[in-house]
Structures are given as structure tokens and as C-alpha cells.
MARZA-205911 format. One record per residue: residue number from 1; residue in three letters; chain; x, y, z of N, C-alpha, C, O in turn. Coordinates in pm, 1 decimal. Layout:
% MARZA-205911
<r><num>NUM</num><residuo>ALA</residuo><cadena>A</cadena><n_east>X</n_east><n_north>Y</n_north><n_up>Z</n_up><ca_east>X</ca_east><ca_north>Y</ca_north><ca_up>Z</ca_up><c_east>X</c_east><c_north>Y</c_north><c_up>Z</c_up><o_east>X</o_east><o_north>Y</o_north><o_up>Z</o_up></r>
...
% end
This chain:
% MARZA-205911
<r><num>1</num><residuo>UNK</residuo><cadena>A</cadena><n_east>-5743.1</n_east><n_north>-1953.4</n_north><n_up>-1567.1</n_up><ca_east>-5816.2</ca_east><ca_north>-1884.2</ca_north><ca_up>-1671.3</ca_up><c_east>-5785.6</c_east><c_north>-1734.4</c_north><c_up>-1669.1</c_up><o_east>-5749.4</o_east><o_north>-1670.1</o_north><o_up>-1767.6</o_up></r>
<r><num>2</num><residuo>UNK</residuo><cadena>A</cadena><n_east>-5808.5</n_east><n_north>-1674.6</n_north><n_up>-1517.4</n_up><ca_east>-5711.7</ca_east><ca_north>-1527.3</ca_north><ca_up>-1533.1</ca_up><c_east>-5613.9</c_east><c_north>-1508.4</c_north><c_up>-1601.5</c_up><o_east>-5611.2</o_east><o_north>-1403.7</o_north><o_up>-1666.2</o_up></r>
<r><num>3</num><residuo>UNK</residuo><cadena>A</cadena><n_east>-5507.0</n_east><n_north>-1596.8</n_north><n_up>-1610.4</n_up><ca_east>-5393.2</ca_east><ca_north>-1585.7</ca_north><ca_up>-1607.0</ca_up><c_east>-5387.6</c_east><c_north>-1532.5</c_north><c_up>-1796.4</c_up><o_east>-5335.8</o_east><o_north>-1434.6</o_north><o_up>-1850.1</o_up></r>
<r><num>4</num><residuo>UNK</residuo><cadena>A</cadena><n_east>-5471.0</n_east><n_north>-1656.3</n_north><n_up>-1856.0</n_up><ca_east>-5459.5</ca_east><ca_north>-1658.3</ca_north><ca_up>-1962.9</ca_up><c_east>-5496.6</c_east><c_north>-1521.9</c_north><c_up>-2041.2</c_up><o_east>-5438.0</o_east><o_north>-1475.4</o_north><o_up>-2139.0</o_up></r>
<r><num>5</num><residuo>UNK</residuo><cadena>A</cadena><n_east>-5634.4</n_east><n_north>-1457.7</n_north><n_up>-1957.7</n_up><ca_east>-5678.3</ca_east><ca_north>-1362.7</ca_north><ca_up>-1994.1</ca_up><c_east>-5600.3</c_east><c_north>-1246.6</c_north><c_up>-1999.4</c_up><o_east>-5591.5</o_east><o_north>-1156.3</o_north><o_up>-2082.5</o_up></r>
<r><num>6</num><residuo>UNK</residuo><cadena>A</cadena><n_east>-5536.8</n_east><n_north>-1272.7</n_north><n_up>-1875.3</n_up><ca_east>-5406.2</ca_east><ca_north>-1141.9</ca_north><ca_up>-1887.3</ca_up><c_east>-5329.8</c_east><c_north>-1122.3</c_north><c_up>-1962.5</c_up><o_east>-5291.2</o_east><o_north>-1016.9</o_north><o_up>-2013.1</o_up></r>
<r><num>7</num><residuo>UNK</residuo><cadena>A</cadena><n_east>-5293.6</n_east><n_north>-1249.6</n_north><n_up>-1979.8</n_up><ca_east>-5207.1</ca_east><ca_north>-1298.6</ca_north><ca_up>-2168.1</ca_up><c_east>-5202.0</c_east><c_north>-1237.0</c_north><c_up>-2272.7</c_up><o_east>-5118.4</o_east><o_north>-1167.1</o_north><o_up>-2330.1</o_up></r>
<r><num>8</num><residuo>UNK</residuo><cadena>A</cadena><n_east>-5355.8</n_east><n_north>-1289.5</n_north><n_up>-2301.2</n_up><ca_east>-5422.1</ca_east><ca_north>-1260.7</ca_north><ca_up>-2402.2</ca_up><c_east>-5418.2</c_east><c_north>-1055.8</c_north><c_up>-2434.5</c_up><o_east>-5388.1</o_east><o_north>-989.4</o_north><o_up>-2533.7</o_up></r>
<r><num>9</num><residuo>UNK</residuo><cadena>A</cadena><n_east>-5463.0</n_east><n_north>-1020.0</n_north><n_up>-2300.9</n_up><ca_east>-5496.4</ca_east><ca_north>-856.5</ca_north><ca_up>-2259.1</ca_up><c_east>-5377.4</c_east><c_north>-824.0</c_north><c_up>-2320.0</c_up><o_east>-5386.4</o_east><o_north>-788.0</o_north><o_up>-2437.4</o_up></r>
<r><num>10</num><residuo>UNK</residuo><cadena>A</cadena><n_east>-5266.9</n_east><n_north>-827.8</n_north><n_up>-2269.4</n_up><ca_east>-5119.4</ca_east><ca_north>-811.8</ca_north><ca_up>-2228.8</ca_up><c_east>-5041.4</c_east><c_north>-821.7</c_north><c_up>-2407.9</c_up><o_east>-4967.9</o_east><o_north>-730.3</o_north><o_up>-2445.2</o_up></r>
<r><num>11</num><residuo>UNK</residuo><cadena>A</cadena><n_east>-5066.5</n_east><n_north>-921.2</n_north><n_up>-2483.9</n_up><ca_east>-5052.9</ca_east><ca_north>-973.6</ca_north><ca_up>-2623.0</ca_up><c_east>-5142.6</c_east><c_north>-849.6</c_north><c_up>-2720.6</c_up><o_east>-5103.1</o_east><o_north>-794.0</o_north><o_up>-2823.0</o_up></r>
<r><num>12</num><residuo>UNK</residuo><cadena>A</cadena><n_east>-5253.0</n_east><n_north>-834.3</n_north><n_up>-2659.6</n_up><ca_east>-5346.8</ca_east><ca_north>-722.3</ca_north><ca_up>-2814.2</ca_up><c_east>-5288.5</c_east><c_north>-599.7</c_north><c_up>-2763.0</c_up><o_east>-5271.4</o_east><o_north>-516.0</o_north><o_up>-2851.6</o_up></r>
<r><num>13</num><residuo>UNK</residuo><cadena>A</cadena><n_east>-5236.5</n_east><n_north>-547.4</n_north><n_up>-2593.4</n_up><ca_east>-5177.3</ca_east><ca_north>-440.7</ca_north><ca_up>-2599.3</ca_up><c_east>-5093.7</c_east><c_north>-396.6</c_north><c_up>-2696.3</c_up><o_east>-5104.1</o_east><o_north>-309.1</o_north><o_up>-2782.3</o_up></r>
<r><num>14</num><residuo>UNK</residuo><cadena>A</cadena><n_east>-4986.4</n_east><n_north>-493.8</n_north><n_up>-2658.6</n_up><ca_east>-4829.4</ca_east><ca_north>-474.8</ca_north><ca_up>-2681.4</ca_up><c_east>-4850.3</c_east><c_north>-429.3</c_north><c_up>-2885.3</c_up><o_east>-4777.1</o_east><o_north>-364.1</o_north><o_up>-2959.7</o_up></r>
<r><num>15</num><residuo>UNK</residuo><cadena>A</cadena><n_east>-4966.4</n_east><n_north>-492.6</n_north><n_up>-2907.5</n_up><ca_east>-4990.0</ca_east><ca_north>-503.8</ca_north><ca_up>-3063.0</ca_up><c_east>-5041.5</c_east><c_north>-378.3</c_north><c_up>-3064.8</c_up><o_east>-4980.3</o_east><o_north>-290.5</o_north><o_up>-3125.6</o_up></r>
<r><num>16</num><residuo>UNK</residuo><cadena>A</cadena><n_east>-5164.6</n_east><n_north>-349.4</n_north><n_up>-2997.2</n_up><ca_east>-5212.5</ca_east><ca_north>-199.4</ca_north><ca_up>-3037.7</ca_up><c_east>-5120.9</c_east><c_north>-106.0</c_north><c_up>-3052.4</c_up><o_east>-5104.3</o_east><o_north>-37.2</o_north><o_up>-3153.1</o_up></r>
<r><num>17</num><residuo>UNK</residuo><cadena>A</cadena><n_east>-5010.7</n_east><n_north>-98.6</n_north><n_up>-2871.4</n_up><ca_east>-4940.0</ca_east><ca_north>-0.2</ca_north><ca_up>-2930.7</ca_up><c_east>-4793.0</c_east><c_north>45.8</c_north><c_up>-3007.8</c_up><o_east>-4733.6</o_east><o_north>152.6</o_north><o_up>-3022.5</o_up></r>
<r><num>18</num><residuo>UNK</residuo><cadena>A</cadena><n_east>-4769.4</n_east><n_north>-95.1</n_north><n_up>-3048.1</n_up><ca_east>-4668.7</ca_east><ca_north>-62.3</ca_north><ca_up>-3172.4</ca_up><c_east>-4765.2</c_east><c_north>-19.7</c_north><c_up>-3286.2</c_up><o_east>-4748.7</o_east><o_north>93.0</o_north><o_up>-3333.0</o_up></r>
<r><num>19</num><residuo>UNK</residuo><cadena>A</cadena><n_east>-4886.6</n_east><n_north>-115.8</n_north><n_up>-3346.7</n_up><ca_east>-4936.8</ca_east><ca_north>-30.5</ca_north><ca_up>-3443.7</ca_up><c_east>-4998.2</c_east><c_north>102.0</c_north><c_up>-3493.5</c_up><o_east>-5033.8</o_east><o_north>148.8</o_north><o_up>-3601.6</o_up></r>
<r><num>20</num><residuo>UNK</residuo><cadena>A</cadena><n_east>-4993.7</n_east><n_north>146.0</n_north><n_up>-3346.4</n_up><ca_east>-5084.8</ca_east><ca_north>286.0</ca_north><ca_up>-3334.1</ca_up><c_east>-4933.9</c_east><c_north>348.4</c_north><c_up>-3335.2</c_up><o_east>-4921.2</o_east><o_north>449.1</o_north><o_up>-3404.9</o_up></r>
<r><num>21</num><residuo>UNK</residuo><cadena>A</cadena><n_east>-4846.5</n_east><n_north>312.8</n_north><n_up>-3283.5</n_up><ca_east>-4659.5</ca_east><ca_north>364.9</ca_north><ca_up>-3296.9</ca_up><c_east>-4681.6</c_east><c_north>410.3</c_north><c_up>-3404.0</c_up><o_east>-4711.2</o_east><o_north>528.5</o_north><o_up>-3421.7</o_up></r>
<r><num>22</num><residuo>UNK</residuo><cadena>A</cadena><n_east>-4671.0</n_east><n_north>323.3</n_north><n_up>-3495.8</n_up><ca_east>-4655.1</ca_east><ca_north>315.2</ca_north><ca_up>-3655.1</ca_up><c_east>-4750.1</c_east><c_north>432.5</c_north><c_up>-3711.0</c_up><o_east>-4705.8</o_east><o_north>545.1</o_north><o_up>-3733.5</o_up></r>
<r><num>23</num><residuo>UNK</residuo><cadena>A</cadena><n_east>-4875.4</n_east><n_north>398.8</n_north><n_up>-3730.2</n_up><ca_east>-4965.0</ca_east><ca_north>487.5</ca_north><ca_up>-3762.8</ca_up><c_east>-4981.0</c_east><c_north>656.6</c_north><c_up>-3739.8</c_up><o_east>-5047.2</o_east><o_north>743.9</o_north><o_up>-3795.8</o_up></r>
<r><num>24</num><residuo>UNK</residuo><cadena>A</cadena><n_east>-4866.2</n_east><n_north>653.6</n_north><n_up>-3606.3</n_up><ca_east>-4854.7</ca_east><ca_north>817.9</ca_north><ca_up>-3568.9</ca_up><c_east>-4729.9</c_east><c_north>893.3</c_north><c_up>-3660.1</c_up><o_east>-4718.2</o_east><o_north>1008.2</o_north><o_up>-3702.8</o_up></r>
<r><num>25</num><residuo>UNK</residuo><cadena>A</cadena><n_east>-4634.9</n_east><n_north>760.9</n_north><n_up>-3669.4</n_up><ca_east>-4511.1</ca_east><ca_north>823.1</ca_north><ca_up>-3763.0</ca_up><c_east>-4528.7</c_east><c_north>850.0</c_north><c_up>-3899.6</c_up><o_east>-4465.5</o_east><o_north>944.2</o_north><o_up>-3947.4</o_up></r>
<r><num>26</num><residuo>UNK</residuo><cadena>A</cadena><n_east>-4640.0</n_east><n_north>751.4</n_north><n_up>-4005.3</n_up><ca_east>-4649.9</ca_east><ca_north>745.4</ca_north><ca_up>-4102.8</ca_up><c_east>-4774.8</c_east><c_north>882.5</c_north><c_up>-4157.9</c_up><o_east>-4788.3</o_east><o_north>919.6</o_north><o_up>-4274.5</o_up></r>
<r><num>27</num><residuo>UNK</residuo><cadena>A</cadena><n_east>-4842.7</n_east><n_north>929.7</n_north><n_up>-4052.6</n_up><ca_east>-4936.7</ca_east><ca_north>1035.9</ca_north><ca_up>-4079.3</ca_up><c_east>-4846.8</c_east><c_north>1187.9</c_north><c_up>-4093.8</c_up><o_east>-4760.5</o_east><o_north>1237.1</o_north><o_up>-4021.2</o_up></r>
<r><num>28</num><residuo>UNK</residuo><cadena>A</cadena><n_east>-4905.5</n_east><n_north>1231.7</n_north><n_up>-4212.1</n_up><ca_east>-4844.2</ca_east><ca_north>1374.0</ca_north><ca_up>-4210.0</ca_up><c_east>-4890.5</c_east><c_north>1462.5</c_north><c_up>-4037.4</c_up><o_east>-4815.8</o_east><o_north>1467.7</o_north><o_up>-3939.7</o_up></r>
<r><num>29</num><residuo>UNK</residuo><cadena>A</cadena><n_east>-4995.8</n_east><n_north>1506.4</n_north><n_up>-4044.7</n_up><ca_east>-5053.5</ca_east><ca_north>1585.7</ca_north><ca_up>-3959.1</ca_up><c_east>-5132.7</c_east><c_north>1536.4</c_north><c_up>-3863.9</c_up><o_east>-5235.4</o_east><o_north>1501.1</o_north><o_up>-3921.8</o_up></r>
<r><num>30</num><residuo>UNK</residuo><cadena>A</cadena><n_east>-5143.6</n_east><n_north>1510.1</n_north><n_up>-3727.0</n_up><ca_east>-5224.2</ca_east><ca_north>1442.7</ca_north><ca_up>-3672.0</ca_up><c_east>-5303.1</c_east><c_north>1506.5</c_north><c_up>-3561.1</c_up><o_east>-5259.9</o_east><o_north>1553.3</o_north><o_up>-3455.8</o_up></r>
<r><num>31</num><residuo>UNK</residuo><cadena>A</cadena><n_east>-5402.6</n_east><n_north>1500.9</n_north><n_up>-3595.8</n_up><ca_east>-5524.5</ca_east><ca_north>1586.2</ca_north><ca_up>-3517.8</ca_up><c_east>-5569.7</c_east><c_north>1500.5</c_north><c_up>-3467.7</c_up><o_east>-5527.8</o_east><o_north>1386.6</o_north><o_up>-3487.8</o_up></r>
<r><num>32</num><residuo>UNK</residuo><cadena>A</cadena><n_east>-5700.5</n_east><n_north>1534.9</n_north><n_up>-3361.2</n_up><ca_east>-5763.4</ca_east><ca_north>1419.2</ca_north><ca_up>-3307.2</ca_up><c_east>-5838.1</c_east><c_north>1335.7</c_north><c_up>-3376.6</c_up><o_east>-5829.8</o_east><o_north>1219.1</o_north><o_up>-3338.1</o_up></r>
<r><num>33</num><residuo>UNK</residuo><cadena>A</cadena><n_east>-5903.3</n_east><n_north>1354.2</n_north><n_up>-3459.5</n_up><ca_east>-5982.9</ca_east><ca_north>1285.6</ca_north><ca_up>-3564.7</ca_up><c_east>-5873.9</c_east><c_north>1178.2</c_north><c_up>-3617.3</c_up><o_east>-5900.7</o_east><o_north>1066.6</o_north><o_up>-3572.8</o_up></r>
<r><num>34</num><residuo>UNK</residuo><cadena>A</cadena><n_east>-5778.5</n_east><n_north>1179.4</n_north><n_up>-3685.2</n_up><ca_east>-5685.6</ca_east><ca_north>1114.3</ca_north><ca_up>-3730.2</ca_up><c_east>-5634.0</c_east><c_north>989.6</c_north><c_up>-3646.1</c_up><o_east>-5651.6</o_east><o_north>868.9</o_north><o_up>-3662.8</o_up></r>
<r><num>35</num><residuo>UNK</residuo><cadena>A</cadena><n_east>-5552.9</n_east><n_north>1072.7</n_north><n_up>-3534.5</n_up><ca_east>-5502.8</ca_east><ca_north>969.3</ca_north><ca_up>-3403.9</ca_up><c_east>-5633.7</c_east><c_north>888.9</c_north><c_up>-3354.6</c_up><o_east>-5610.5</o_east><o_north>768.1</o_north><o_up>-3358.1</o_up></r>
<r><num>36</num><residuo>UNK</residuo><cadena>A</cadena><n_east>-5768.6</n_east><n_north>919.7</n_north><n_up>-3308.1</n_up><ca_east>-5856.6</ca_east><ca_north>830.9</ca_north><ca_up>-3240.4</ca_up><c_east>-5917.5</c_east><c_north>718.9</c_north><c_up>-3421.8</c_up><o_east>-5949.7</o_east><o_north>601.8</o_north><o_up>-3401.7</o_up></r>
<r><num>37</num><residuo>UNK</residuo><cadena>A</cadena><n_east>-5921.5</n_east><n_north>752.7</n_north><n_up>-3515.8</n_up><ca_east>-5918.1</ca_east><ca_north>657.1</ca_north><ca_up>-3624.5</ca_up><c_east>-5821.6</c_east><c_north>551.5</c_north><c_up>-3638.3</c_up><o_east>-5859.8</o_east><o_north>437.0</o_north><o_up>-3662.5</o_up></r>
<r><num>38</num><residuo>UNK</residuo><cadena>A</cadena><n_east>-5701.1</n_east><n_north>579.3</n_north><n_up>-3625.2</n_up><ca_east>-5572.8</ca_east><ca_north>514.5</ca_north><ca_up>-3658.9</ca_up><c_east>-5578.4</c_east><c_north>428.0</c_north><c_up>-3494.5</c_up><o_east>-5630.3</o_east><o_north>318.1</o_north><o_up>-3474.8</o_up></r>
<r><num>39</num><residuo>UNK</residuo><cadena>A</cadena><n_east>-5548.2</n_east><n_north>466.0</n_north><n_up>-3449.5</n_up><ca_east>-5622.3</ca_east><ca_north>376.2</ca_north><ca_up>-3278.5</ca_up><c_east>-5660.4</c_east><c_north>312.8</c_north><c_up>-3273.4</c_up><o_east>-5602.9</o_east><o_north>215.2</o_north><o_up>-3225.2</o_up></r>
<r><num>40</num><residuo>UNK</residuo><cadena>A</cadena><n_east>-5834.9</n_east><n_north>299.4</n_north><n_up>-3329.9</n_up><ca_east>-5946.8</ca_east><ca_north>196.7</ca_north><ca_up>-3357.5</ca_up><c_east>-5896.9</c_east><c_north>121.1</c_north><c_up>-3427.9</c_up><o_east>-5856.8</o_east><o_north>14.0</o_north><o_up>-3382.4</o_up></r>
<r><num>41</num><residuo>UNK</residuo><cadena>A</cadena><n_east>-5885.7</n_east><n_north>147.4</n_north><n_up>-3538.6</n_up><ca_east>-5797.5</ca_east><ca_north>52.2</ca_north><ca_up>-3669.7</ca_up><c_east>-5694.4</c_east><c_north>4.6</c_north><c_up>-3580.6</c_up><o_east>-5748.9</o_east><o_north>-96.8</o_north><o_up>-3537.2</o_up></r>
<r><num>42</num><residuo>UNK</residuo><cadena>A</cadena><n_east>-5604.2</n_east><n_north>9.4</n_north><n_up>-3535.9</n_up><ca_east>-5499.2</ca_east><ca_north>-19.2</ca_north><ca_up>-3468.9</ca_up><c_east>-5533.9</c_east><c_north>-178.8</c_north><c_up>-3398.2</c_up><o_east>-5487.3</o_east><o_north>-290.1</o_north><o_up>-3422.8</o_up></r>
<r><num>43</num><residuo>UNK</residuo><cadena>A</cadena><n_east>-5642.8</n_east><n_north>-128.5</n_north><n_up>-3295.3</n_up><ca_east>-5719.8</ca_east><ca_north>-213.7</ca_north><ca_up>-3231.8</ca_up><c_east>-5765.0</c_east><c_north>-317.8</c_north><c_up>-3281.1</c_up><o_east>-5733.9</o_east><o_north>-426.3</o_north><o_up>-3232.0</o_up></r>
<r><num>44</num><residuo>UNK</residuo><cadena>A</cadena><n_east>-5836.3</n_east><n_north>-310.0</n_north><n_up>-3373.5</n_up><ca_east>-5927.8</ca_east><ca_north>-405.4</ca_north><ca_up>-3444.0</ca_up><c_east>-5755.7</c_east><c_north>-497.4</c_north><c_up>-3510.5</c_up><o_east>-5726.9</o_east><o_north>-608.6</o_north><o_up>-3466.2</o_up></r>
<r><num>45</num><residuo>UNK</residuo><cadena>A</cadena><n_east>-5674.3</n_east><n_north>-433.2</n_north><n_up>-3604.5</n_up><ca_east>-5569.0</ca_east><ca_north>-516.0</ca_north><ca_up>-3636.9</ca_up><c_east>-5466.7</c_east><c_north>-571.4</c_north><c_up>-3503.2</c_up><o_east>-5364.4</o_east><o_north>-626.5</o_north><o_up>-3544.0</o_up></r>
<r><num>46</num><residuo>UNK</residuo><cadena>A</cadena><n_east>-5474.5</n_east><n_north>-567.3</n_north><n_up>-3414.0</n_up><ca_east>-5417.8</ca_east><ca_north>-598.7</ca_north><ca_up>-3286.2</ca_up><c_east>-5503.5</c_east><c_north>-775.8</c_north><c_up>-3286.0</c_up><o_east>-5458.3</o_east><o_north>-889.5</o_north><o_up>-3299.8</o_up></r>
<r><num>47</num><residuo>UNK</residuo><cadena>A</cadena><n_east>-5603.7</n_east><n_north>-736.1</n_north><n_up>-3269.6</n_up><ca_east>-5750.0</ca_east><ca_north>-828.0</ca_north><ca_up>-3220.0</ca_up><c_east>-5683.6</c_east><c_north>-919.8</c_north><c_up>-3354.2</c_up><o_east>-5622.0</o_east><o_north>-1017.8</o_north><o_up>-3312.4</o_up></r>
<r><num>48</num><residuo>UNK</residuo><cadena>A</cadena><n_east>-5683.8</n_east><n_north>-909.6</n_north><n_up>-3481.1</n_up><ca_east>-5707.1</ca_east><ca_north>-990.5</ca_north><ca_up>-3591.4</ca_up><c_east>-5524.9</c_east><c_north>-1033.4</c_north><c_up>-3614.2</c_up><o_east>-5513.6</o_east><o_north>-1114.6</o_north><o_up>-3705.9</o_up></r>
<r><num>49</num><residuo>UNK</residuo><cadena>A</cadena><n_east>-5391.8</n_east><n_north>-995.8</n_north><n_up>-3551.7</n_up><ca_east>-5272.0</ca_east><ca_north>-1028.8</ca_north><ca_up>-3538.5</ca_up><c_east>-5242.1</c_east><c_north>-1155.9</c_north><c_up>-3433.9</c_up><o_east>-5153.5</o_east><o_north>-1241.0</o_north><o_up>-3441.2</o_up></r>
<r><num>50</num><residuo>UNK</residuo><cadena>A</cadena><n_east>-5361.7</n_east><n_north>-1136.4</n_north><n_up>-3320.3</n_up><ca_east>-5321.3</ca_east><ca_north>-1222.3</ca_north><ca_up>-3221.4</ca_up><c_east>-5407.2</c_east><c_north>-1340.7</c_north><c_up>-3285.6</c_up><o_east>-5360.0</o_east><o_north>-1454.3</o_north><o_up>-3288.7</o_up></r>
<r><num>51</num><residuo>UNK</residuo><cadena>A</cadena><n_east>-5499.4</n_east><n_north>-1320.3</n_north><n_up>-3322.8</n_up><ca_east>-5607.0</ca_east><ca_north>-1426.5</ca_north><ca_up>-3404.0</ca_up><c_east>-5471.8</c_east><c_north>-1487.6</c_north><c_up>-3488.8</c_up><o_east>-5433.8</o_east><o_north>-1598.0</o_north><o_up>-3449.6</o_up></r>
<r><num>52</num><residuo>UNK</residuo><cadena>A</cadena><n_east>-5409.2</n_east><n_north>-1436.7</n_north><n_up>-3581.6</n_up><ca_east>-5356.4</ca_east><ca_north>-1506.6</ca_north><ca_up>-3626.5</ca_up><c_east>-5244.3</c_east><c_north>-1622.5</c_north><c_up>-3594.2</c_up><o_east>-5236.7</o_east><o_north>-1740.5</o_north><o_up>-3628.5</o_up></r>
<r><num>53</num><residuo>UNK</residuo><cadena>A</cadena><n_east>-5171.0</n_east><n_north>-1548.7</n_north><n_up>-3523.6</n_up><ca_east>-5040.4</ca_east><ca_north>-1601.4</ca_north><ca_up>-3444.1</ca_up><c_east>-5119.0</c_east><c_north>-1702.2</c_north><c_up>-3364.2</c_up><o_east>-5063.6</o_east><o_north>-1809.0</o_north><o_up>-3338.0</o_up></r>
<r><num>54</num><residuo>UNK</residuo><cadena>A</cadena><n_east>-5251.6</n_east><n_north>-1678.4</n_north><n_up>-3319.6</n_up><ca_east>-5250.2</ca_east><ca_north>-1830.4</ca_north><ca_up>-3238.4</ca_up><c_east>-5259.1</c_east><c_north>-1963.7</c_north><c_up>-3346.1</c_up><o_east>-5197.7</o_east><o_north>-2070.4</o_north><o_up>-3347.2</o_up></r>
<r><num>55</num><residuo>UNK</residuo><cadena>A</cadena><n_east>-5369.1</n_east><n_north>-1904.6</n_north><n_up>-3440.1</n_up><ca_east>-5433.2</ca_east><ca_north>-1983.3</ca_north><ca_up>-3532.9</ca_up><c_east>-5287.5</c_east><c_north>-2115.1</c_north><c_up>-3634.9</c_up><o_east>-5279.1</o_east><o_north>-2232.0</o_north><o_up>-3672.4</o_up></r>
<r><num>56</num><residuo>UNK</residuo><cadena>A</cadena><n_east>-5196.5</n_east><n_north>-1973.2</n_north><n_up>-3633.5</n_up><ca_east>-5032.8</ca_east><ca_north>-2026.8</ca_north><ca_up>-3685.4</ca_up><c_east>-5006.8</c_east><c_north>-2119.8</c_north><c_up>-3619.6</c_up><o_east>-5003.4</o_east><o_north>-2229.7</o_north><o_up>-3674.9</o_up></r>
<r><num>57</num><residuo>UNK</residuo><cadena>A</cadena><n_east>-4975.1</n_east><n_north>-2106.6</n_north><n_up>-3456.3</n_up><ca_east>-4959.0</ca_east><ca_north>-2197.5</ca_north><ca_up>-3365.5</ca_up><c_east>-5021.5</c_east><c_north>-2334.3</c_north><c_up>-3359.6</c_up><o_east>-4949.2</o_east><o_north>-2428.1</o_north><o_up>-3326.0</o_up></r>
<r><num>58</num><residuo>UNK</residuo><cadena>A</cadena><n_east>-5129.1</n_east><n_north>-2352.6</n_north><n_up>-3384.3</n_up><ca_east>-5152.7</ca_east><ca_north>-2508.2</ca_north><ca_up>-3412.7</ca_up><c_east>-5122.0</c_east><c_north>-2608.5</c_north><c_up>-3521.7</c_up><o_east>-5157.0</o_east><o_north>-2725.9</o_north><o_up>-3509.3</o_up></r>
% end
């Protein structure tokens, strides 16, 4: 069950931080307000990418 969890951990990373990648290149100016928004969002679409890809998988 660890194992999986690490997986899982390891899978919404790798997602957060290409999309937060993305989100830093596509912003004109990035202040902190900006970067910790685009982050969260990042996060939450990380969480709802791996949701999908498993959901695909069956």
C-alpha cells in the first residue's frame, strides 16, 4: 500500500511540476501572487490529470 502511495505522490508531482513549468513560461510578469495562484491551480489540475489517466485505464 506504501508503495502505491508513493506512486500515486510521485505521479501528481511529476504533473504539478510540468504544469506549474508551463504556467511560469506563459505569464508575462510573475510576482508572488501570480506564481503561488498558478501553483494551486497547477495542483488541483495535477490531482484531476491523474484522476483521469487512471479512470482511462480501466
Amino acid at each position: 500500500m506504501a508503495r502505491g502511495t508513493a506512486r500515486a505522490g510521485a505521479e501528481i508531482l511529476a504533473w504539478w511540476a510540468g504544469l506549474t513549468a508551463v504556467w511560469t513560461v506563459l505569464i508575462s510578469q510573475a510576482d508572488t501572487l501570480e506564481l503561488a495562484t498558478g501553483a494551486g491551480a497547477a495542483l488541483l489540475a495535477a490531482t484531476a490529470a491523474r484522476g483521469a489517466r487512471r479512470a482511462a485505464a480501466r
